[in-house]
PQR file of N, CA, C, O and H, with PARSE charges and radii, in Angstrom:
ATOM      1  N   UNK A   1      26.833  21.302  11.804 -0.4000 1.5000
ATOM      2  CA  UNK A   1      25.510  20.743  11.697 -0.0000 2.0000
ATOM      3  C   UNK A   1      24.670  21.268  12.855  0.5500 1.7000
ATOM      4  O   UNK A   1      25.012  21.334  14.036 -0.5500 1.4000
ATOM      5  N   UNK A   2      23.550  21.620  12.329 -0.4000 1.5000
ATOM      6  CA  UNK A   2      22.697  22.380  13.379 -0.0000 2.0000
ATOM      7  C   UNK A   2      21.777  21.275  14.272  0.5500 1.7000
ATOM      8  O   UNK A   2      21.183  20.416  13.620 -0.5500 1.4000
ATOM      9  H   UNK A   2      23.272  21.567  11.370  0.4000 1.0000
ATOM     10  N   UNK A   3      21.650  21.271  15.653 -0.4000 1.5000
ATOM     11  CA  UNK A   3      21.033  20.089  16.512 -0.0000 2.0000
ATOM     12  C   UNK A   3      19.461  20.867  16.195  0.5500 1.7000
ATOM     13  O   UNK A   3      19.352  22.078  16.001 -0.5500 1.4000
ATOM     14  H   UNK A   3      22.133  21.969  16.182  0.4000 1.0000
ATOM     15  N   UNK A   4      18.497  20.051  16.193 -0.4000 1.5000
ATOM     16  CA  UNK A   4      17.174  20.730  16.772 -0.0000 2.0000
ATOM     17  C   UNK A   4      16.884  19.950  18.069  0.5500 1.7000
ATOM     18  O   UNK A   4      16.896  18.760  18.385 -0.5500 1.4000
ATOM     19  H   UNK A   4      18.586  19.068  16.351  0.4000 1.0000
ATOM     20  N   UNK A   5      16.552  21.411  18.847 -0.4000 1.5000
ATOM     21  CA  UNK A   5      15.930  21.093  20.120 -0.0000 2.0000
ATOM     22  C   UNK A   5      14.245  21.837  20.402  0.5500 1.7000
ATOM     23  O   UNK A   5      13.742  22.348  21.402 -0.5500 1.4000
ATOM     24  H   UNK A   5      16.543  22.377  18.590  0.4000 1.0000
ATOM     25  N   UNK A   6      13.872  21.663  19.390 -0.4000 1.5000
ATOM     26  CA  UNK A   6      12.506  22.097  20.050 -0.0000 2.0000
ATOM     27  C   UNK A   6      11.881  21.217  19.862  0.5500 1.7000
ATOM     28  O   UNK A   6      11.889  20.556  18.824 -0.5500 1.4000
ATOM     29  H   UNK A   6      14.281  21.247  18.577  0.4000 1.0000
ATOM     30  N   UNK A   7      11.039  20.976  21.071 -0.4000 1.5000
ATOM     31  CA  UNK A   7      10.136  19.672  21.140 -0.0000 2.0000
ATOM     32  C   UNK A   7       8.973  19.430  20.002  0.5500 1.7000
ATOM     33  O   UNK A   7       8.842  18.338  19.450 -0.5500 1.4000
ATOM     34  H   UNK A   7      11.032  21.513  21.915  0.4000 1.0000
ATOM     35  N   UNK A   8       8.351  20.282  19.783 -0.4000 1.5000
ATOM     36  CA  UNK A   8       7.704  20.137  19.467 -0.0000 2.0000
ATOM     37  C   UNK A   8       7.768  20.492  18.270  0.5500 1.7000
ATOM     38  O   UNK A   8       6.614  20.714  17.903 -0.5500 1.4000
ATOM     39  H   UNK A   8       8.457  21.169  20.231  0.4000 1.0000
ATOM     40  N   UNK A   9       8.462  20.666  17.476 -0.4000 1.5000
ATOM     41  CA  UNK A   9       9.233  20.075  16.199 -0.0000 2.0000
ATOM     42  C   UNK A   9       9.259  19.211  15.735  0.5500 1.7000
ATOM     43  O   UNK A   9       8.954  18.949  14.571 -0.5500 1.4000
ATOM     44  H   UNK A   9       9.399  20.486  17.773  0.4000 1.0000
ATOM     45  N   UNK A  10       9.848  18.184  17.016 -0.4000 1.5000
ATOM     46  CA  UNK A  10      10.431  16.707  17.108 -0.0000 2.0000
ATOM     47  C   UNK A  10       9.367  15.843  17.054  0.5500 1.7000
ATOM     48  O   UNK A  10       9.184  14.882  16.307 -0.5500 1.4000
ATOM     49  H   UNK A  10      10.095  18.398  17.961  0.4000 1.0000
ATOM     50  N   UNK A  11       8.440  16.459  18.254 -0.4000 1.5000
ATOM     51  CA  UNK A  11       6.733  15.729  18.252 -0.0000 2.0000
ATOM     52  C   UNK A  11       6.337  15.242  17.009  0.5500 1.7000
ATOM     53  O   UNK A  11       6.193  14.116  16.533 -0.5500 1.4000
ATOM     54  H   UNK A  11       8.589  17.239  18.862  0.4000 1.0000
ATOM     55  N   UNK A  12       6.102  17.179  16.329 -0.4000 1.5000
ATOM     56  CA  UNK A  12       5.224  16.780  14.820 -0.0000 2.0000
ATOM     57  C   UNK A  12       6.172  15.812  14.067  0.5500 1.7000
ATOM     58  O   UNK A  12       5.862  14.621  14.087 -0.5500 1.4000
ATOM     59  H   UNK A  12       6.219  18.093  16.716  0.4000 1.0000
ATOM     60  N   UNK A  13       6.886  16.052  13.645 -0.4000 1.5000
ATOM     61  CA  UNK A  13       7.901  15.231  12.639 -0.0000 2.0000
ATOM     62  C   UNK A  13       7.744  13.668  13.128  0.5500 1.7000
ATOM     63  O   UNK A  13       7.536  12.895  12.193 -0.5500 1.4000
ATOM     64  H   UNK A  13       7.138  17.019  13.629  0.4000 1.0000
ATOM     65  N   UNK A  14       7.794  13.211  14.129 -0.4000 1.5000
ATOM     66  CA  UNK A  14       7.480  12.182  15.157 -0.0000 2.0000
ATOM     67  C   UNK A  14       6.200  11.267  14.306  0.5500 1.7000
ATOM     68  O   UNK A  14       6.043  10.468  13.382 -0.5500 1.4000
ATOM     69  H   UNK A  14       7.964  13.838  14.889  0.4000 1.0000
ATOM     70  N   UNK A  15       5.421  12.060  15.401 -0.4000 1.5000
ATOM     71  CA  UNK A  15       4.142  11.692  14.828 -0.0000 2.0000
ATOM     72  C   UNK A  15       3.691  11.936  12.891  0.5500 1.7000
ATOM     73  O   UNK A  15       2.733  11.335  12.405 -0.5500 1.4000
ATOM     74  H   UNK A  15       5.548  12.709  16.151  0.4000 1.0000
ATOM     75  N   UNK A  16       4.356  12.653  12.263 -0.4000 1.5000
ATOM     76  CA  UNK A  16       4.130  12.624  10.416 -0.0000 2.0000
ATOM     77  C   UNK A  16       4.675  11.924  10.205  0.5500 1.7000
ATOM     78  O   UNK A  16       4.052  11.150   9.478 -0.5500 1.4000
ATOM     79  H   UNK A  16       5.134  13.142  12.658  0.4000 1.0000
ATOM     80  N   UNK A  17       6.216  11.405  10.503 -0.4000 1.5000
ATOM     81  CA  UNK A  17       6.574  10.301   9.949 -0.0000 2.0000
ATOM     82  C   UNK A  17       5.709   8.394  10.239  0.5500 1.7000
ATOM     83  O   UNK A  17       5.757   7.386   9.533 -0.5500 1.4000
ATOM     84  H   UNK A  17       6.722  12.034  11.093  0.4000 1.0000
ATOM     85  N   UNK A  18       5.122   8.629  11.381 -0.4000 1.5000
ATOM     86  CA  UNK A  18       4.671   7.213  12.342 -0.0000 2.0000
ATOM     87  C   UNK A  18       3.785   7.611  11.224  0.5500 1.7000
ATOM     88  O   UNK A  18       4.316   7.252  10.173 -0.5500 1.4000
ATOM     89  H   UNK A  18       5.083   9.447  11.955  0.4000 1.0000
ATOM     90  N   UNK A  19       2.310   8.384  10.953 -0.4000 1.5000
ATOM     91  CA  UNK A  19       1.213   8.182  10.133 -0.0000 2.0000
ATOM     92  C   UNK A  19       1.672   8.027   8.767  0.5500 1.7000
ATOM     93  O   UNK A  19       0.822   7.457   8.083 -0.5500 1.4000
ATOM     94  H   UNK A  19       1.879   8.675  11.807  0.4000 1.0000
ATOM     95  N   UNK A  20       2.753   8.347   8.121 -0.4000 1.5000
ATOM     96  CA  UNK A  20       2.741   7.914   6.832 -0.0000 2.0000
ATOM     97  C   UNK A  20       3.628   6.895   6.535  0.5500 1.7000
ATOM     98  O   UNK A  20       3.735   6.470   5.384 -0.5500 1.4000
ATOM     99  H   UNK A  20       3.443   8.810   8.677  0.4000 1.0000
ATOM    100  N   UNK A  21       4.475   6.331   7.745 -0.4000 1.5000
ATOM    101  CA  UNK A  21       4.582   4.795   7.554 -0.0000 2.0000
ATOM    102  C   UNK A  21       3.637   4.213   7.442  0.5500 1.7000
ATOM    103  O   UNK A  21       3.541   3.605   6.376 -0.5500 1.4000
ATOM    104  H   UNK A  21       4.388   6.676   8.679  0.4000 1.0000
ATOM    105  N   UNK A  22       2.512   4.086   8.401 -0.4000 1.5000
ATOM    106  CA  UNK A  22       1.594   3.108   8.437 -0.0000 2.0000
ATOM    107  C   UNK A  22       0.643   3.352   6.910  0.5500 1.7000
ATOM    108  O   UNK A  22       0.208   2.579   6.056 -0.5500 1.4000
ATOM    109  H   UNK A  22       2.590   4.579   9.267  0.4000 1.0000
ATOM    110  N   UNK A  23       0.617   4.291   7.032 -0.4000 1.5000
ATOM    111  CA  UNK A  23      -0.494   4.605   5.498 -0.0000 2.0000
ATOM    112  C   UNK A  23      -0.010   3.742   4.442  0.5500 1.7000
ATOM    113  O   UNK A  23      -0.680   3.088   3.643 -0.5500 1.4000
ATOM    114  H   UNK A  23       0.971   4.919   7.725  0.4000 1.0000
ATOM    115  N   UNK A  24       1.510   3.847   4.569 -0.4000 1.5000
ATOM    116  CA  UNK A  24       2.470   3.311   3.459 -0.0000 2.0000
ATOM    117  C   UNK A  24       2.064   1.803   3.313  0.5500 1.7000
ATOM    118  O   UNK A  24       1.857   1.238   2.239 -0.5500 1.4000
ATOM    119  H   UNK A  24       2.055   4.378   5.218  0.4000 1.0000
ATOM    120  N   UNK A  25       1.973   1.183   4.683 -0.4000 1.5000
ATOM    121  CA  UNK A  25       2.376  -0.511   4.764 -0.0000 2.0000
ATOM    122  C   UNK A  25       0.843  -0.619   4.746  0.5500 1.7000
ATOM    123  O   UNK A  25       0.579  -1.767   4.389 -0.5500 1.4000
ATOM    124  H   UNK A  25       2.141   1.641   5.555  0.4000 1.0000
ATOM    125  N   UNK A  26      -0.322   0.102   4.984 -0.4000 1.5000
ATOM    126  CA  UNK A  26      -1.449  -0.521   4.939 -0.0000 2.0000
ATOM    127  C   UNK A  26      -1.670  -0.448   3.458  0.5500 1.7000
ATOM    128  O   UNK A  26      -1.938  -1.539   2.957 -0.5500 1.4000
ATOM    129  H   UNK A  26      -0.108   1.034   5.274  0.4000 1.0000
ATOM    130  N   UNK A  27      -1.628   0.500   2.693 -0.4000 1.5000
ATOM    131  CA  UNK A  27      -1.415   1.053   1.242 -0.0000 2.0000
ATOM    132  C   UNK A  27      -1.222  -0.108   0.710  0.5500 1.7000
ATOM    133  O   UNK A  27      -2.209  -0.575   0.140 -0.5500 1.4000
ATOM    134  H   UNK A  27      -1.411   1.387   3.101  0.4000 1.0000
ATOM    135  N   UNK A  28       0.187  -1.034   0.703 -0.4000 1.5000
ATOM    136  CA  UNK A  28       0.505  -2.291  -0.064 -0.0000 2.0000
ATOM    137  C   UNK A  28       0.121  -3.560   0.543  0.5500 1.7000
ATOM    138  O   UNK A  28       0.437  -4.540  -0.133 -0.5500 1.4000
ATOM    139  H   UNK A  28       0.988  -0.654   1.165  0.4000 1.0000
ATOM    140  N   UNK A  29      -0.520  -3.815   1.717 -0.4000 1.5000
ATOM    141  CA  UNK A  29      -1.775  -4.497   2.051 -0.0000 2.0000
ATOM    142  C   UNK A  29      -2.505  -4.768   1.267  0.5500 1.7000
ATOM    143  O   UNK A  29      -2.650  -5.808   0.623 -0.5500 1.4000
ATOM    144  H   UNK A  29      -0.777  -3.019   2.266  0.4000 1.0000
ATOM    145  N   UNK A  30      -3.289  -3.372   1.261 -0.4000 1.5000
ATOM    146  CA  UNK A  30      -4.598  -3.584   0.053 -0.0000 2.0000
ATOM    147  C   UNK A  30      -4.292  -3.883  -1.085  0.5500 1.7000
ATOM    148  O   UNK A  30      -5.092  -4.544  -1.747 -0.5500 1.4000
ATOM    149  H   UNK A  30      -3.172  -2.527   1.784  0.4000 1.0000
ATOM    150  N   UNK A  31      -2.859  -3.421  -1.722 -0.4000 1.5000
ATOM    151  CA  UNK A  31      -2.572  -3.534  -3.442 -0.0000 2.0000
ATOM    152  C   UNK A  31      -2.615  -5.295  -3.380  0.5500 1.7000
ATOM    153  O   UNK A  31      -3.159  -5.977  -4.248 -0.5500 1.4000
ATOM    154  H   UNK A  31      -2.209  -2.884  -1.184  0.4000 1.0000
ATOM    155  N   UNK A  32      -1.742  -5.988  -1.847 -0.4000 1.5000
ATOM    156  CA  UNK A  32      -1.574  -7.089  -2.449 -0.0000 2.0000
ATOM    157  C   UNK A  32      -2.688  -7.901  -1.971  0.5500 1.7000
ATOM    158  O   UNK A  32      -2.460  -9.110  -1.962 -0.5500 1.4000
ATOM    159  H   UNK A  32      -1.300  -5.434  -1.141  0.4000 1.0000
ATOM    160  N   UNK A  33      -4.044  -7.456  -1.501 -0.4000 1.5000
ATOM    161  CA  UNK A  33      -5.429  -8.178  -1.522 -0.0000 2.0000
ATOM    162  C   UNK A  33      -6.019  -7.677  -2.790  0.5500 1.7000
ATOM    163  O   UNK A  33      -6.564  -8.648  -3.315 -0.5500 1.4000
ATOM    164  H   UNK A  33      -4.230  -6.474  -1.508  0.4000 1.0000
ATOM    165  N   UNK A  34      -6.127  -6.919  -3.322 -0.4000 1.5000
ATOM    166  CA  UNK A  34      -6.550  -6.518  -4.740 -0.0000 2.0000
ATOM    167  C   UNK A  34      -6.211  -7.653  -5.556  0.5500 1.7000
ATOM    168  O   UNK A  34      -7.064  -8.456  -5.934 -0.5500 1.4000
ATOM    169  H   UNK A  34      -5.685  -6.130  -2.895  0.4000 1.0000
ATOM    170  N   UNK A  35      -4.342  -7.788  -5.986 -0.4000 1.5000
ATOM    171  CA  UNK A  35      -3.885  -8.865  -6.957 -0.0000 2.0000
ATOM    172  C   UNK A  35      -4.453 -10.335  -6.294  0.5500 1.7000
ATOM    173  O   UNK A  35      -4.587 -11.139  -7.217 -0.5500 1.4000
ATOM    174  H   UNK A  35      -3.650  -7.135  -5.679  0.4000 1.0000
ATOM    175  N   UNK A  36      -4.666 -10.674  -5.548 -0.4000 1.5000
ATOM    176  CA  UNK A  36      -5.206 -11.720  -5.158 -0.0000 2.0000
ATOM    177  C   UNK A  36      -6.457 -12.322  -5.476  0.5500 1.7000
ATOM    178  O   UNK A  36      -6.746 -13.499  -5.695 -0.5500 1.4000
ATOM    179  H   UNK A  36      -4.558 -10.020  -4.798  0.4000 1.0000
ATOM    180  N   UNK A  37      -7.288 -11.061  -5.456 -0.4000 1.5000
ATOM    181  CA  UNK A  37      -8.937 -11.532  -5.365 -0.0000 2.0000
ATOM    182  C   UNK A  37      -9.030 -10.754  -7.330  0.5500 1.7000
ATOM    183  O   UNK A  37     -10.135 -10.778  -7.872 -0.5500 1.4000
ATOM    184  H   UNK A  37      -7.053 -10.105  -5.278  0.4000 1.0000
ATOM    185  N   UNK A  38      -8.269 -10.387  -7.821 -0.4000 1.5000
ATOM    186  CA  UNK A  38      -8.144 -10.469  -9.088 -0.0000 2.0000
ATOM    187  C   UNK A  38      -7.448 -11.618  -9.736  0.5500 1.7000
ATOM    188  O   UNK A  38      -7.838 -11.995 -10.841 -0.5500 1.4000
ATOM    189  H   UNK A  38      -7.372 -10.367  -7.381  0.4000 1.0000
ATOM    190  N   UNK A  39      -6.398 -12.234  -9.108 -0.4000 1.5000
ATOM    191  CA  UNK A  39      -6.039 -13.644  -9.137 -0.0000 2.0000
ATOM    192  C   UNK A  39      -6.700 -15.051  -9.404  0.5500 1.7000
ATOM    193  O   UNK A  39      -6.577 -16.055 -10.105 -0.5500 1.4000
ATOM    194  H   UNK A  39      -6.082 -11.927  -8.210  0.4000 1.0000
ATOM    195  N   UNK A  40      -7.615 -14.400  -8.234 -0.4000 1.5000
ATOM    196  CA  UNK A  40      -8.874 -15.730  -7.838 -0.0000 2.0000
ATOM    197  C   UNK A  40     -10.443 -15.211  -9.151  0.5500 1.7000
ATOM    198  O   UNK A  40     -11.512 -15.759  -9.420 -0.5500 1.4000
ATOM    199  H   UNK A  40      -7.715 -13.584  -7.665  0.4000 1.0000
ATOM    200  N   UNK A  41      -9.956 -14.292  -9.491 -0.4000 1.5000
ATOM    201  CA  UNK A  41     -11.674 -14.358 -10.188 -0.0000 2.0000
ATOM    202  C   UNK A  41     -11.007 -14.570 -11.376  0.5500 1.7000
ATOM    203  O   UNK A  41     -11.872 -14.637 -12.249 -0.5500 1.4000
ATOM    204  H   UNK A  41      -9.088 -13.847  -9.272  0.4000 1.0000
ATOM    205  N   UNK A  42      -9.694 -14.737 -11.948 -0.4000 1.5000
ATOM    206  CA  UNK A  42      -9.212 -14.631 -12.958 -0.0000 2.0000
ATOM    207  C   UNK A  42      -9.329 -16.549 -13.386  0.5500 1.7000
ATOM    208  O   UNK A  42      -9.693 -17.017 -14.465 -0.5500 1.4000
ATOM    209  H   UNK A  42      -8.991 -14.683 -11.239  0.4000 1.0000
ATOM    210  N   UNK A  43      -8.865 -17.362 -12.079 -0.4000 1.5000
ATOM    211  CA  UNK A  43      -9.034 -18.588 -12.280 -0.0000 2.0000
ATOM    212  C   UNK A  43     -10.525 -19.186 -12.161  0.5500 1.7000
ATOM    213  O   UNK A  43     -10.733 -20.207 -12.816 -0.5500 1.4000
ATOM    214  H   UNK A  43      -8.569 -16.982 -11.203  0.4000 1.0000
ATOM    215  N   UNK A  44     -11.297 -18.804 -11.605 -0.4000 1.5000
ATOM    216  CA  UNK A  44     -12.446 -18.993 -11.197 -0.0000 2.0000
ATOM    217  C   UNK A  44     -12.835 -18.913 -12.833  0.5500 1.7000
ATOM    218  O   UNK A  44     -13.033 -19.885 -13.563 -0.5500 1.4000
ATOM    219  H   UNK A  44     -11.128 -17.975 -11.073  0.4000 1.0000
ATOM    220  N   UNK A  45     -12.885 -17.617 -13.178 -0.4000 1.5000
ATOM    221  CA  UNK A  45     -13.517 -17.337 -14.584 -0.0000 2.0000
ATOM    222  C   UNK A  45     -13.121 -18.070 -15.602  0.5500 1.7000
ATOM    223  O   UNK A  45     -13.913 -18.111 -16.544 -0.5500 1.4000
ATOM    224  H   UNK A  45     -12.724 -16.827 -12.586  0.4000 1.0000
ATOM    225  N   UNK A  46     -11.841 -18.842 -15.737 -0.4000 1.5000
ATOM    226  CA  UNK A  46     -11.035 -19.923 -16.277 -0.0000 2.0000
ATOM    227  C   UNK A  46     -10.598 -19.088 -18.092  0.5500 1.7000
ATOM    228  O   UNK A  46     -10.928 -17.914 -18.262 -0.5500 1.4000
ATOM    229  H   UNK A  46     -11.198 -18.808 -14.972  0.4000 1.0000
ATOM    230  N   UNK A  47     -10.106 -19.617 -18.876 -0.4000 1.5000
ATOM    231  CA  UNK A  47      -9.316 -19.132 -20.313 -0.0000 2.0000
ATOM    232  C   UNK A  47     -10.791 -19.700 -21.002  0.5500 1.7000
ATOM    233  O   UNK A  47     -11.418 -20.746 -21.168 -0.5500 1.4000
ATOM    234  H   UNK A  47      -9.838 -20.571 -18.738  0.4000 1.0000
ATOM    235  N   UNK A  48     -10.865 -18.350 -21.253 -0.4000 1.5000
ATOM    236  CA  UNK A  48     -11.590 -18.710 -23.367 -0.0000 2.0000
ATOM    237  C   UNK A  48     -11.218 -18.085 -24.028  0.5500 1.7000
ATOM    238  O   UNK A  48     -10.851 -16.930 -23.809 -0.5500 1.4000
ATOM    239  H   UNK A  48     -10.356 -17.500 -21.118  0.4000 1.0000
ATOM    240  N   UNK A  49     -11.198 -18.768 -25.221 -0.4000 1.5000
ATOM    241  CA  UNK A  49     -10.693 -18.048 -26.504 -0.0000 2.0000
ATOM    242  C   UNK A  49     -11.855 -17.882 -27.578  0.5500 1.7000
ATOM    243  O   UNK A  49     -12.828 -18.624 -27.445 -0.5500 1.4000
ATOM    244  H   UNK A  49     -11.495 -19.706 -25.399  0.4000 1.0000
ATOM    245  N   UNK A  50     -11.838 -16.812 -28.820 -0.4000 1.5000
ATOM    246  CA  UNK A  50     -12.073 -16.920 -29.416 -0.0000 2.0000
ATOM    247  C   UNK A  50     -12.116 -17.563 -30.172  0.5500 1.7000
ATOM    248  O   UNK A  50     -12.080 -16.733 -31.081 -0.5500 1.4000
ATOM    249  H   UNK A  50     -11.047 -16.209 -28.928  0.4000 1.0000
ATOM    250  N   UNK A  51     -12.194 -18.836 -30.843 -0.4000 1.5000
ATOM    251  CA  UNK A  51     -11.860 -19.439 -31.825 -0.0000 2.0000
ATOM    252  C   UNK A  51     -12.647 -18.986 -33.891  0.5500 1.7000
ATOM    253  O   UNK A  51     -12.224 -19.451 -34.949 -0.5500 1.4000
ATOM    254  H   UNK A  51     -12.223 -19.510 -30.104  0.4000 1.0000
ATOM    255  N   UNK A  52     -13.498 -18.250 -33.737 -0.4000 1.5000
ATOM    256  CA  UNK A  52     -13.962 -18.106 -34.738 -0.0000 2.0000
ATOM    257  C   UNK A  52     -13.330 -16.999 -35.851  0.5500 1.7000
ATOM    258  O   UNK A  52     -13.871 -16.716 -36.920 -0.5500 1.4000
ATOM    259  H   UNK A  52     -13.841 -17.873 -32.877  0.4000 1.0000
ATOM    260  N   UNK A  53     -11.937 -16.385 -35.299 -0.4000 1.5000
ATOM    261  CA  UNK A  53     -11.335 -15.573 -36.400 -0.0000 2.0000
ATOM    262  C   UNK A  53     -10.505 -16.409 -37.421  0.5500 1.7000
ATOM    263  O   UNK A  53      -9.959 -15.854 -38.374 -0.5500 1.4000
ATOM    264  H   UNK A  53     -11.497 -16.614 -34.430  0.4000 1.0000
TER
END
């Protein structure tokens, strides 16, 4: 198995992995404020039905 020793290898890879964690966890943040405030306008707006078919 081959070691890597160049720094700055290690840096970038470092730092690409740290920014696309966070992208990741802010990413499903927003999905789960989306289902929420689609949640809330869903009850707000309350059930109607058609009744005339």
């Amino acid at each position: 198995m081959l070691v890597v020793r160049t720094t700055t290898f290690l840096l970038f890879n470092c730092i690409s992995m740290d920014t696309l964690l966070r992208i990741s966890l802010n990413t499903g943040d927003w999905l789960n404020a989306a289902v929420a405030v689609e949640r809330l306008f869903s009850v707000w707006k309350g059930i109607s039905f058609n009744s005339e078919k």
